[in-house]
Biopython code that builds the backbone (N, CA, C, O; Angstrom):
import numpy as np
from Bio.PDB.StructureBuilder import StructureBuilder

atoms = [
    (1, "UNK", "N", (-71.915, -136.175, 130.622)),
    (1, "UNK", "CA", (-72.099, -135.764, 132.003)),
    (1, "UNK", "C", (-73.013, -134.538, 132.044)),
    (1, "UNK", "O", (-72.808, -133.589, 131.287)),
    (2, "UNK", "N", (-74.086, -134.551, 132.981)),
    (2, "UNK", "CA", (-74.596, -133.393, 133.676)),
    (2, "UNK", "C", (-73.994, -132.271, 133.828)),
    (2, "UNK", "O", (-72.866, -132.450, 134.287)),
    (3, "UNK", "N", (-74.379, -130.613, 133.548)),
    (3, "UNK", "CA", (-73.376, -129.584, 134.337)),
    (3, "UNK", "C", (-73.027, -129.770, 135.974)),
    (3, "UNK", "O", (-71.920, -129.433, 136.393)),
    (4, "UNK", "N", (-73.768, -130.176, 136.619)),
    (4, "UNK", "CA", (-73.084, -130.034, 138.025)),
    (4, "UNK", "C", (-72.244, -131.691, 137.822)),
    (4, "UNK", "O", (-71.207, -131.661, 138.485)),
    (5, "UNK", "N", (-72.379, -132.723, 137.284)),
    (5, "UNK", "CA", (-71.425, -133.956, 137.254)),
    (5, "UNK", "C", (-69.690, -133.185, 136.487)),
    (5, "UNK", "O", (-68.523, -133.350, 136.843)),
    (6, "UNK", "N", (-70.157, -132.556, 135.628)),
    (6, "UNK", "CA", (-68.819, -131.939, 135.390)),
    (6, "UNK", "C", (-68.304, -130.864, 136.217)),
    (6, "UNK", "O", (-67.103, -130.604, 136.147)),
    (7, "UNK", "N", (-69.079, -130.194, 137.008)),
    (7, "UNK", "CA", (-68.261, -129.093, 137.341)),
    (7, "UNK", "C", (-68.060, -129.863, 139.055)),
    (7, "UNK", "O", (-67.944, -129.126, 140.034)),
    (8, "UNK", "N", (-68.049, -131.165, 139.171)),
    (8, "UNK", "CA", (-67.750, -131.746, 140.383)),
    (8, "UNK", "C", (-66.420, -132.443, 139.455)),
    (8, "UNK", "O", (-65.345, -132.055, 139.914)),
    (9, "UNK", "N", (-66.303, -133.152, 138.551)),
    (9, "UNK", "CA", (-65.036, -133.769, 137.992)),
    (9, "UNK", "C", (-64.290, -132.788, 138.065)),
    (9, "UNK", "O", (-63.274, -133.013, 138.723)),
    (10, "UNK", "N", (-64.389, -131.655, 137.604)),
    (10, "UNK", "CA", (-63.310, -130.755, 137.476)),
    (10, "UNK", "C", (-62.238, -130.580, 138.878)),
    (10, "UNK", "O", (-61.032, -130.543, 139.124)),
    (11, "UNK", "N", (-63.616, -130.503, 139.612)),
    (11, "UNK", "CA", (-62.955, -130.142, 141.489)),
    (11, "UNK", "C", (-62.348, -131.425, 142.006)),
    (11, "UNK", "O", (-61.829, -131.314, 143.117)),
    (12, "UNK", "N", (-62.275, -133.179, 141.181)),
    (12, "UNK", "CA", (-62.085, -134.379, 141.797)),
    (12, "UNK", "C", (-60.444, -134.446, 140.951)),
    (12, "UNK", "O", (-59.303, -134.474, 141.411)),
    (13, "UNK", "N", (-61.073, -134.459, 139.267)),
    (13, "UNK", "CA", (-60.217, -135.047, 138.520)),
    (13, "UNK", "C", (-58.805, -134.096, 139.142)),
    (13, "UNK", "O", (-58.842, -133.035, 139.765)),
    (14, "UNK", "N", (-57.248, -135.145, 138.595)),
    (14, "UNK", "CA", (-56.009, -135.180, 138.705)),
    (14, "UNK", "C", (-56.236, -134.850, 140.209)),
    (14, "UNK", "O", (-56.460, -133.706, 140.607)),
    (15, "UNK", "N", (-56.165, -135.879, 140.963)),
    (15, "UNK", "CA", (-56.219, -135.722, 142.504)),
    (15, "UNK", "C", (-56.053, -134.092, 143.303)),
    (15, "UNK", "O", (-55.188, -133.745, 144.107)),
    (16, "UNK", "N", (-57.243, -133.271, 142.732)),
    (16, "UNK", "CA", (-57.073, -132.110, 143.446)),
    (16, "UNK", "C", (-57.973, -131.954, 144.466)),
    (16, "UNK", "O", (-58.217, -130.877, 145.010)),
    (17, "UNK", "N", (-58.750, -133.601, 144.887)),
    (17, "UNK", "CA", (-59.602, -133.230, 146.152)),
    (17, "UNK", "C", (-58.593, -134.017, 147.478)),
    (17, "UNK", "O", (-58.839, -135.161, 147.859)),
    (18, "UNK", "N", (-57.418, -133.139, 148.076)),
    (18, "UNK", "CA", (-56.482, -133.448, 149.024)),
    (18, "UNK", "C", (-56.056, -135.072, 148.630)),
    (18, "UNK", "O", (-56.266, -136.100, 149.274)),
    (19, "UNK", "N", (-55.350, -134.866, 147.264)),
    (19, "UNK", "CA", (-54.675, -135.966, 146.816)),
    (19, "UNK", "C", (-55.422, -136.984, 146.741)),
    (19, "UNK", "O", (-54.699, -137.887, 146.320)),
    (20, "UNK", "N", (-56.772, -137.490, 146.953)),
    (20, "UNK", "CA", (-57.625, -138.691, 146.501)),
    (20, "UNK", "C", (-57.881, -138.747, 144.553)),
    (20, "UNK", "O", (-58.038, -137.908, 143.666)),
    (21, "UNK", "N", (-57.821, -139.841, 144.616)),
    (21, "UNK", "CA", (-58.014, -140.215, 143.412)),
    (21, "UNK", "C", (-59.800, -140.630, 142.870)),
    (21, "UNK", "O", (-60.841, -141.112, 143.316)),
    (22, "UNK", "N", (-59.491, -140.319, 142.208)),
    (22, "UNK", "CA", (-61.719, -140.049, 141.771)),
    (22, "UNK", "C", (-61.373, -140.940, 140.402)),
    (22, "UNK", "O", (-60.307, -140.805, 139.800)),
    (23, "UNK", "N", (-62.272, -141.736, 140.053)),
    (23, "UNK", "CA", (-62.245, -142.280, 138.531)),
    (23, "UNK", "C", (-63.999, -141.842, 138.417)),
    (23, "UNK", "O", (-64.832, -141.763, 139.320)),
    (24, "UNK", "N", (-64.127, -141.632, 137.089)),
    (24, "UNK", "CA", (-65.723, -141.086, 136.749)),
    (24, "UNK", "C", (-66.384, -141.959, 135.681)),
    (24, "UNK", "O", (-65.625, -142.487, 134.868)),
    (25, "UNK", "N", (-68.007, -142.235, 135.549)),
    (25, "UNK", "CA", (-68.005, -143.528, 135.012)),
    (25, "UNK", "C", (-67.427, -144.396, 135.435)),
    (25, "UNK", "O", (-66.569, -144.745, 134.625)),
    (26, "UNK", "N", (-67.421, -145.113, 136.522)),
    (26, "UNK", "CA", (-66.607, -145.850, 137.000)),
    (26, "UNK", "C", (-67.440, -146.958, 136.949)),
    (26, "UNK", "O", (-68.330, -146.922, 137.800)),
    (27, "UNK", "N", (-67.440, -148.511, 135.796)),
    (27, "UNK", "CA", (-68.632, -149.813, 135.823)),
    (27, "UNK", "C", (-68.286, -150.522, 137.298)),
    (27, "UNK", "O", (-67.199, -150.667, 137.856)),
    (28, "UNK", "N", (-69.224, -150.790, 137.586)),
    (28, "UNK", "CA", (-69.008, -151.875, 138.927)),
    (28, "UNK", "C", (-70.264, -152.554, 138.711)),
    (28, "UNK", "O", (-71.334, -151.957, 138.825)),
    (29, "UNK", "N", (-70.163, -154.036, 138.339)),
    (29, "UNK", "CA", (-70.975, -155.137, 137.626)),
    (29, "UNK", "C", (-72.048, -154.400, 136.894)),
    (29, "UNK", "O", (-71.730, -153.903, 135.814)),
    (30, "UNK", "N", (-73.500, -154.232, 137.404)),
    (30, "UNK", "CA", (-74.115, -154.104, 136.030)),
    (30, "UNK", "C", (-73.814, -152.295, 136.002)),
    (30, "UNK", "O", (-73.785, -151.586, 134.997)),
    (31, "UNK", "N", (-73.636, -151.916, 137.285)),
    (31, "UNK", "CA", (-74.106, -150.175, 137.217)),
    (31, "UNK", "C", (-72.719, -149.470, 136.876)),
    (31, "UNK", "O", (-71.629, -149.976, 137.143)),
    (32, "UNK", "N", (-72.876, -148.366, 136.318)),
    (32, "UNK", "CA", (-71.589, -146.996, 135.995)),
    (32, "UNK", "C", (-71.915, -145.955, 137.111)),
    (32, "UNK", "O", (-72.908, -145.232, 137.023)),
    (33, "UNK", "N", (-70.981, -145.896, 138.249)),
    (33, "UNK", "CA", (-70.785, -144.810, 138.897)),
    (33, "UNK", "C", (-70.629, -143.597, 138.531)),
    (33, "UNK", "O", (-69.918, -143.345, 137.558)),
    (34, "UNK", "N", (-71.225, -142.671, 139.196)),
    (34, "UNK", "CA", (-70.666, -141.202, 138.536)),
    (34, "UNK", "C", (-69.000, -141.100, 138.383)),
    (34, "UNK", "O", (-68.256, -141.158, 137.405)),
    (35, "UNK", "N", (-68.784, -140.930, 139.748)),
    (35, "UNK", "CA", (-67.421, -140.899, 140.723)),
    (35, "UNK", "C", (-66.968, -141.830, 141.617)),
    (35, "UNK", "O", (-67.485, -141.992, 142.723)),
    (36, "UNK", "N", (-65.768, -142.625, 141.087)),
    (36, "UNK", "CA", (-65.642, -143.790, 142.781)),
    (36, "UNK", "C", (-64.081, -143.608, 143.124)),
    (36, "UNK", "O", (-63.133, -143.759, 142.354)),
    (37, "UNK", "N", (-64.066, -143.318, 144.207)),
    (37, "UNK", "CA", (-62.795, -143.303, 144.917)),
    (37, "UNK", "C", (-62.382, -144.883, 145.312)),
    (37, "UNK", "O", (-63.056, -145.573, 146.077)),
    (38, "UNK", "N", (-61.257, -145.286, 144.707)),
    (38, "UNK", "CA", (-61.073, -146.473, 145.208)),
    (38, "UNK", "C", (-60.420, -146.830, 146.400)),
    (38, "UNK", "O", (-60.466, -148.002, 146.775)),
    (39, "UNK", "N", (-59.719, -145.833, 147.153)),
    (39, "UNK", "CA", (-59.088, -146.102, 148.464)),
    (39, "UNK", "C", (-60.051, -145.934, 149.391)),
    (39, "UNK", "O", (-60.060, -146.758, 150.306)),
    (40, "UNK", "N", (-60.962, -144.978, 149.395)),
    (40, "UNK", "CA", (-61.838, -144.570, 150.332)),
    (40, "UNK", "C", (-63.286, -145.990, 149.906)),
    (40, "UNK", "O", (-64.259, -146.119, 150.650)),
    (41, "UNK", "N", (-63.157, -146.564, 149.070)),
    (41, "UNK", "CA", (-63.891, -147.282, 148.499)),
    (41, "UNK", "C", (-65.781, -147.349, 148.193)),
    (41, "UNK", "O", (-66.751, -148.107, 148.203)),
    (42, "UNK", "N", (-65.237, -145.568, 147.874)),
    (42, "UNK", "CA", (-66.694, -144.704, 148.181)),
    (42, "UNK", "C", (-67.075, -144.453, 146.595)),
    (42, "UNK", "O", (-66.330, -143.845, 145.826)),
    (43, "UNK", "N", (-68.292, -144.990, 146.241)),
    (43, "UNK", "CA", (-69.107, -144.191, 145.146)),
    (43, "UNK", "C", (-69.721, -142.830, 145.107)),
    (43, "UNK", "O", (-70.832, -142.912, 145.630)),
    (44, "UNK", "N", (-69.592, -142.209, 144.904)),
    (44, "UNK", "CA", (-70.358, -140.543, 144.699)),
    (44, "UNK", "C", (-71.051, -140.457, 143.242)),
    (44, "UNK", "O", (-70.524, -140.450, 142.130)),
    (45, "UNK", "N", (-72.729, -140.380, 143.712)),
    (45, "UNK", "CA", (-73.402, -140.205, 142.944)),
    (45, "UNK", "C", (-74.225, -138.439, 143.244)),
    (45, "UNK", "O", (-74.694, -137.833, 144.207)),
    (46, "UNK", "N", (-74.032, -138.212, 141.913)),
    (46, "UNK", "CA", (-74.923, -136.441, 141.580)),
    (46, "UNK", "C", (-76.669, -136.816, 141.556)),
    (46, "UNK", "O", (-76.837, -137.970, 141.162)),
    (47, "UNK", "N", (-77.190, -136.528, 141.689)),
    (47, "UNK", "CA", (-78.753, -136.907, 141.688)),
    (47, "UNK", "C", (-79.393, -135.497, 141.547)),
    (47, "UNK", "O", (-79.339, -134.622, 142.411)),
    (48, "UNK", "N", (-80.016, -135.397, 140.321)),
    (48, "UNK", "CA", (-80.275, -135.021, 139.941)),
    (48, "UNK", "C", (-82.346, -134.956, 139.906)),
    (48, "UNK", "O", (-82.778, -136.036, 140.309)),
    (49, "UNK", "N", (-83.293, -134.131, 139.592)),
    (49, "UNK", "CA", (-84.646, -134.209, 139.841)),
    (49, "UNK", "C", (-84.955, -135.393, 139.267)),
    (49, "UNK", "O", (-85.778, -135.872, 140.047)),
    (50, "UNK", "N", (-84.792, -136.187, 138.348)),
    (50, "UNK", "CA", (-85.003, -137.205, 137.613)),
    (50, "UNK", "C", (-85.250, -138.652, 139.453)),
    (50, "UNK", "O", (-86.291, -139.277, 139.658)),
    (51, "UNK", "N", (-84.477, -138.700, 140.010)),
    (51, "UNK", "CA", (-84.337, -139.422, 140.804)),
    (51, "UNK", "C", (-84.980, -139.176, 142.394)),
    (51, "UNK", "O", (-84.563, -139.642, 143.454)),
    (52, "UNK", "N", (-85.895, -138.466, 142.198)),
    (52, "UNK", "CA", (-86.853, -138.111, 143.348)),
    (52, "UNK", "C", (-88.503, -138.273, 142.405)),
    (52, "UNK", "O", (-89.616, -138.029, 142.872)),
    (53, "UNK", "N", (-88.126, -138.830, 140.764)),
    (53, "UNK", "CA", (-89.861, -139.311, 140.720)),
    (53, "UNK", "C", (-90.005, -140.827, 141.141)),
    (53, "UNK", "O", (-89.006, -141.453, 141.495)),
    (54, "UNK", "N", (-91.226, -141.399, 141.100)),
    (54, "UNK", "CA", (-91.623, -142.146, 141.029)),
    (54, "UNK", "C", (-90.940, -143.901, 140.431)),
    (54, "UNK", "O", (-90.645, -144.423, 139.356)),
    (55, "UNK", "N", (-90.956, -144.318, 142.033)),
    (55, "UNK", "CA", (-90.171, -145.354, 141.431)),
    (55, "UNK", "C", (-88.650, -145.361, 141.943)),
    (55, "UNK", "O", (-88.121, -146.360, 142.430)),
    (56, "UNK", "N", (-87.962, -144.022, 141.758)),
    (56, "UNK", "CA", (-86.255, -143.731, 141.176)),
    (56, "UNK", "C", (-85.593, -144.427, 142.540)),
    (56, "UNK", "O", (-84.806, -145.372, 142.586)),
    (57, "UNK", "N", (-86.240, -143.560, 143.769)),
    (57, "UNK", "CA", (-85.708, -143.847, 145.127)),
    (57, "UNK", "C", (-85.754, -145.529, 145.527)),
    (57, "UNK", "O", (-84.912, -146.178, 146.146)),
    (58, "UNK", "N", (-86.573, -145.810, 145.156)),
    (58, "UNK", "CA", (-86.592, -147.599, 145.471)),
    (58, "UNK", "C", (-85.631, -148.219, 144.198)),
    (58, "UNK", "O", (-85.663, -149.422, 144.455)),
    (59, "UNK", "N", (-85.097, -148.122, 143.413)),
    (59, "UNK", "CA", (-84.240, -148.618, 142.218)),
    (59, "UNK", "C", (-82.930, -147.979, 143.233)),
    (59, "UNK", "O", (-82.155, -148.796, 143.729)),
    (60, "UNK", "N", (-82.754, -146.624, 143.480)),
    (60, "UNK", "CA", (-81.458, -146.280, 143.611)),
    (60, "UNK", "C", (-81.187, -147.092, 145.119)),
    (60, "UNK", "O", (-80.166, -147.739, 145.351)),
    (61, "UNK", "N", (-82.129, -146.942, 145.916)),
    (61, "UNK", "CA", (-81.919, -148.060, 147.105)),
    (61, "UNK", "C", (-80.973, -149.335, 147.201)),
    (61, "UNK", "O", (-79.880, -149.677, 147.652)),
    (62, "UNK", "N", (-82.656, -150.088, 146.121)),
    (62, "UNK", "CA", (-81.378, -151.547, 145.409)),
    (62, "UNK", "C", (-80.291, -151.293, 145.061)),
    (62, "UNK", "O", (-79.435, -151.723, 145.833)),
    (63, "UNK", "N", (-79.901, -150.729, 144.152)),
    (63, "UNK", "CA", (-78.285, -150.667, 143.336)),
    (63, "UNK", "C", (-77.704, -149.964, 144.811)),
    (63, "UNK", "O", (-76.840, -150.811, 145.034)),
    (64, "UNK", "N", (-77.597, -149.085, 145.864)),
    (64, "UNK", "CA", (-76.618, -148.678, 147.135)),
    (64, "UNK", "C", (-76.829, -150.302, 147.735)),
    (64, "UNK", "O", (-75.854, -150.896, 148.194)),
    (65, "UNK", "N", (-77.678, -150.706, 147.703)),
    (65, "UNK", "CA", (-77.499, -151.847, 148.351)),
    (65, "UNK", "C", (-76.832, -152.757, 147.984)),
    (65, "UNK", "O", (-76.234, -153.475, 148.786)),
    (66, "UNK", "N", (-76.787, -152.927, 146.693)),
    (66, "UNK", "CA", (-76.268, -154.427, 145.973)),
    (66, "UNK", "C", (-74.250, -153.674, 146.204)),
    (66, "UNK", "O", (-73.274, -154.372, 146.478)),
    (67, "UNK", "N", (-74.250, -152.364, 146.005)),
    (67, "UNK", "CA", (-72.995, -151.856, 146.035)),
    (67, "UNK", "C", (-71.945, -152.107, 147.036)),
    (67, "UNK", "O", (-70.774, -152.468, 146.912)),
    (68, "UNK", "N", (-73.006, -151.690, 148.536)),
    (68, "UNK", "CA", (-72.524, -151.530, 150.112)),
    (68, "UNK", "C", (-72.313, -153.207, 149.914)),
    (68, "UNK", "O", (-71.130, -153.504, 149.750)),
    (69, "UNK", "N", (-73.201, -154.278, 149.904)),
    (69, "UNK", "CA", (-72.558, -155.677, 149.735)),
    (69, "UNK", "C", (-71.583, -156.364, 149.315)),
    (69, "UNK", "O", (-71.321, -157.557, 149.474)),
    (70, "UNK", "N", (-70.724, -155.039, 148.426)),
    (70, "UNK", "CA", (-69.632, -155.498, 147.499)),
    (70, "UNK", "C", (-68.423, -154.739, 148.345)),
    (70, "UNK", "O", (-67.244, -154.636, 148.008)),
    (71, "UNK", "N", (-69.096, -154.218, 149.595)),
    (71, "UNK", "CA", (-68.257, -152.978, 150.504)),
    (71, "UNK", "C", (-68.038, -151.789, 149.766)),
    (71, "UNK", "O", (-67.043, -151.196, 150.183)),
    (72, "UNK", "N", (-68.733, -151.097, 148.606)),
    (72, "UNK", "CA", (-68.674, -149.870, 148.090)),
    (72, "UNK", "C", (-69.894, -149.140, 148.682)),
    (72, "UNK", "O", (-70.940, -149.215, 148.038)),
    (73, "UNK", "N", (-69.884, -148.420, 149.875)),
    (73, "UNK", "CA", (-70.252, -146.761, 149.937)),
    (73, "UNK", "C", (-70.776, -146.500, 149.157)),
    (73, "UNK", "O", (-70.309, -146.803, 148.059)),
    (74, "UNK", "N", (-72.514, -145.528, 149.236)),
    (74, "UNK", "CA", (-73.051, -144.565, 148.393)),
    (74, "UNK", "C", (-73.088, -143.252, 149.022)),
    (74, "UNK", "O", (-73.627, -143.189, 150.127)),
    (75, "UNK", "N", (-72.572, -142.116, 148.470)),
    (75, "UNK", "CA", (-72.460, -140.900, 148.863)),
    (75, "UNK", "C", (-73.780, -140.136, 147.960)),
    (75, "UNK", "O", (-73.218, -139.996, 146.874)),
    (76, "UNK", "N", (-74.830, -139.712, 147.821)),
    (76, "UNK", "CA", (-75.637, -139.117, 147.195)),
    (76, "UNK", "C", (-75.502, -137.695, 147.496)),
    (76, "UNK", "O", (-75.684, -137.233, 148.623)),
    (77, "UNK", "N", (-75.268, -137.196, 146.750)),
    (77, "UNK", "CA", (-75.359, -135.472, 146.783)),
    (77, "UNK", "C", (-76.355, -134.883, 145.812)),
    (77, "UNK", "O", (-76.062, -134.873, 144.616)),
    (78, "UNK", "N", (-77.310, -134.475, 146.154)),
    (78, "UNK", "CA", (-78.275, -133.338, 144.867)),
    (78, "UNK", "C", (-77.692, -132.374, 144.187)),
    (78, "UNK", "O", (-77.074, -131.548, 144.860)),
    (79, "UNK", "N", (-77.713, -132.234, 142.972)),
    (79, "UNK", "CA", (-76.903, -131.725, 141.790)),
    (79, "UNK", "C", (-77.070, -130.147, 142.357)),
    (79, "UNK", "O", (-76.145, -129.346, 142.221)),
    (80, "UNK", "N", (-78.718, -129.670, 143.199)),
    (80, "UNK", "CA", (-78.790, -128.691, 143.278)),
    (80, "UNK", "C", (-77.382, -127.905, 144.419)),
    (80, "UNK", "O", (-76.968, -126.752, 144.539)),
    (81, "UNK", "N", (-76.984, -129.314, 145.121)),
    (81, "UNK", "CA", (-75.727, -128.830, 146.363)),
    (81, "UNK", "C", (-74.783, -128.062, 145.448)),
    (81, "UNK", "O", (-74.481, -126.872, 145.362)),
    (82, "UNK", "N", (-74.348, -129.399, 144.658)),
    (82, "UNK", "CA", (-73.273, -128.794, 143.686)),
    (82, "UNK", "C", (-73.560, -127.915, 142.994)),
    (82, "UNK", "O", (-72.512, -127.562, 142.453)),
    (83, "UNK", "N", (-74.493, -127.219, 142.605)),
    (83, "UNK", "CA", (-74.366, -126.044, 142.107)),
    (83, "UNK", "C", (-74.115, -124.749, 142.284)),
    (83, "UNK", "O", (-73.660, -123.820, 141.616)),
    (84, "UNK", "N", (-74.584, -124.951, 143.498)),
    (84, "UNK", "CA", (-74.915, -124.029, 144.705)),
    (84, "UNK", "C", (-73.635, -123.752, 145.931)),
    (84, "UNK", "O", (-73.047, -122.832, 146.501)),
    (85, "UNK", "N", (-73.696, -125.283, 145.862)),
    (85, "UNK", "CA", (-72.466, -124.394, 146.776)),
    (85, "UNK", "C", (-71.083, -125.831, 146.982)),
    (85, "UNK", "O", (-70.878, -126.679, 147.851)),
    (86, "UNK", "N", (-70.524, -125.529, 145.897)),
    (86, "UNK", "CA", (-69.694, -126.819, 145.451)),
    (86, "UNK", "C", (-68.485, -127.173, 146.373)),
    (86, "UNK", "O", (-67.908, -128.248, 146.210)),
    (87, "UNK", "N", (-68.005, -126.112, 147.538)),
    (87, "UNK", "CA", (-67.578, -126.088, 148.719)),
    (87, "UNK", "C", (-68.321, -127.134, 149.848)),
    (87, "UNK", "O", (-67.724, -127.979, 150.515)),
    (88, "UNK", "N", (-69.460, -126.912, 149.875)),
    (88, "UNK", "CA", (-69.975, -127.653, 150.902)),
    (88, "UNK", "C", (-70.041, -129.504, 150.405)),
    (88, "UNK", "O", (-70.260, -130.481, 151.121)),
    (89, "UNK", "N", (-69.752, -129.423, 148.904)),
    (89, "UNK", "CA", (-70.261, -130.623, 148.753)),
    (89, "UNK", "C", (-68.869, -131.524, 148.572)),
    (89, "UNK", "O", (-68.701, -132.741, 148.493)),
    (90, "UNK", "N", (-67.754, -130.165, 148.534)),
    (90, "UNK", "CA", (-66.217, -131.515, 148.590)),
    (90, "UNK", "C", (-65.835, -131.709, 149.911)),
    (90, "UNK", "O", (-65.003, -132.555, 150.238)),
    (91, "UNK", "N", (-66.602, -130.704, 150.956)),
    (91, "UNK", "CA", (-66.753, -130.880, 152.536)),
    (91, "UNK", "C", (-67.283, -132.594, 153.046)),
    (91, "UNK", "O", (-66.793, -133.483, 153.743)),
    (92, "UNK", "N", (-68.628, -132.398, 152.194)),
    (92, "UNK", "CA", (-69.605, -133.677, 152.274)),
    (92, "UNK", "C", (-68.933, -135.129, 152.013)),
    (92, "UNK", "O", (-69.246, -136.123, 152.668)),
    (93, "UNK", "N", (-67.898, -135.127, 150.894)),
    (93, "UNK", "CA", (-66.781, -135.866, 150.297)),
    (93, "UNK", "C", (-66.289, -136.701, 151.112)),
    (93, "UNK", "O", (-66.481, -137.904, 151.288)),
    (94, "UNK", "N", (-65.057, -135.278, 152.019)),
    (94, "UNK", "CA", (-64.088, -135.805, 152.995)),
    (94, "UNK", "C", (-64.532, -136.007, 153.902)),
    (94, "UNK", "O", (-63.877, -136.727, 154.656)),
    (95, "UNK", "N", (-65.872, -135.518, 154.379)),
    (95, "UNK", "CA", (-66.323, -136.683, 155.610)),
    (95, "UNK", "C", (-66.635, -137.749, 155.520)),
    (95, "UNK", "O", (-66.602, -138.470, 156.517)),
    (96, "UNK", "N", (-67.051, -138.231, 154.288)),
    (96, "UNK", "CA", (-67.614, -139.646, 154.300)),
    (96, "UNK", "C", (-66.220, -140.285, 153.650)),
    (96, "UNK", "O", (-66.212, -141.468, 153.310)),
    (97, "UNK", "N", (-65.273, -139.611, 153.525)),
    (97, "UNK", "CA", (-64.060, -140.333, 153.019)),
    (97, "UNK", "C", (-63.281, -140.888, 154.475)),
    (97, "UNK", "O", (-62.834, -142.002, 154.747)),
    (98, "UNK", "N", (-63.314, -139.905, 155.095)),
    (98, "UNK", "CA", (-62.873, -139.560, 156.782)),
    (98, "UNK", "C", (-63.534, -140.943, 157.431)),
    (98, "UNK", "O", (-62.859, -141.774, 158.037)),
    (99, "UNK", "N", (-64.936, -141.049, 157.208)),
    (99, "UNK", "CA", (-65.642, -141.875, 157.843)),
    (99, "UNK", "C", (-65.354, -143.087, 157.214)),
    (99, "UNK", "O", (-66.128, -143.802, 157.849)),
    (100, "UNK", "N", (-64.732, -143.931, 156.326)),
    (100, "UNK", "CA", (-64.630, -145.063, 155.586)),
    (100, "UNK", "C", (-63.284, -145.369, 156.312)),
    (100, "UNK", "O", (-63.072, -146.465, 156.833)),
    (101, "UNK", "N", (-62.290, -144.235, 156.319)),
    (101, "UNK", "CA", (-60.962, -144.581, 156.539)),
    (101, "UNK", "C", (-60.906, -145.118, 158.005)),
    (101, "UNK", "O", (-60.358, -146.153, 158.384)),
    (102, "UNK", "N", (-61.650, -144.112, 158.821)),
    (102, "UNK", "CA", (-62.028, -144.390, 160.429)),
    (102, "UNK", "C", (-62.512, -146.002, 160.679)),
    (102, "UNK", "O", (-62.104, -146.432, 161.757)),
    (103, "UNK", "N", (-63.277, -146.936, 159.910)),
    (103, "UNK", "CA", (-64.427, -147.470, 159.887)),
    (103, "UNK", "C", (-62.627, -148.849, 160.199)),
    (103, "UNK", "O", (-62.795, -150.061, 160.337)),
]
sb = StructureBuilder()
sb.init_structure("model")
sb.init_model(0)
sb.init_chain("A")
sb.init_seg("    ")
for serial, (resi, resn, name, xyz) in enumerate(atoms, 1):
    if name == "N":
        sb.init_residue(resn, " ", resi, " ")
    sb.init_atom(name, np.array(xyz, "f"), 0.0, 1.0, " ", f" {name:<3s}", serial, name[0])
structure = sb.get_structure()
């Protein structure tokens, strides 16, 4: 894992993000999730500079797409959030957790 992929497990793992359960590496057919909540049935991916060159954004497209078809959610957060300000980004979490449960 990445430093900001770990220092987001730390804040997920043993349900300390308001009792949700996070699995990390999580395979779902061909791809490994960073983070997938299975009740909220949300993937959370860290994205990192690697995935703003050339190319990355149209690949990561497909795979949210092939995901959302399987009804799994892509949550993308930039590694720079989590580094920065790792509050705002378990904020970012429970809304789109909020928003799945609502749905």
């Amino acid at each position: 894992m990445s430093l900001p992929e770990g220092l987001l497990w730390r804040a997920l793992r043993a349900h300390r993000l308001e009792g949700l359960h996070f699995r990390r590496q999580h395979p779902v057919g061909p791809y490994v999730l960073d983070f997938y909540c299975d009740a909220a049935h949300l993937a959370v991916e860290v994205d990192g500079a690697m995935h703003y060159l050339e190319g990355r954004p149209e690949r990561d497209a497909a795979r949210d797409a092939w995901l959302l078809q399987r009804g799994i959610r892509t949550l993308r957060l930039p590694a720079r959030l989590v580094l920065k300000d790792m509050d705002g980004a378990l904020r970012t979490i429970l809304r789109e957790v909020g928003a799945r449960r609502s749905d």
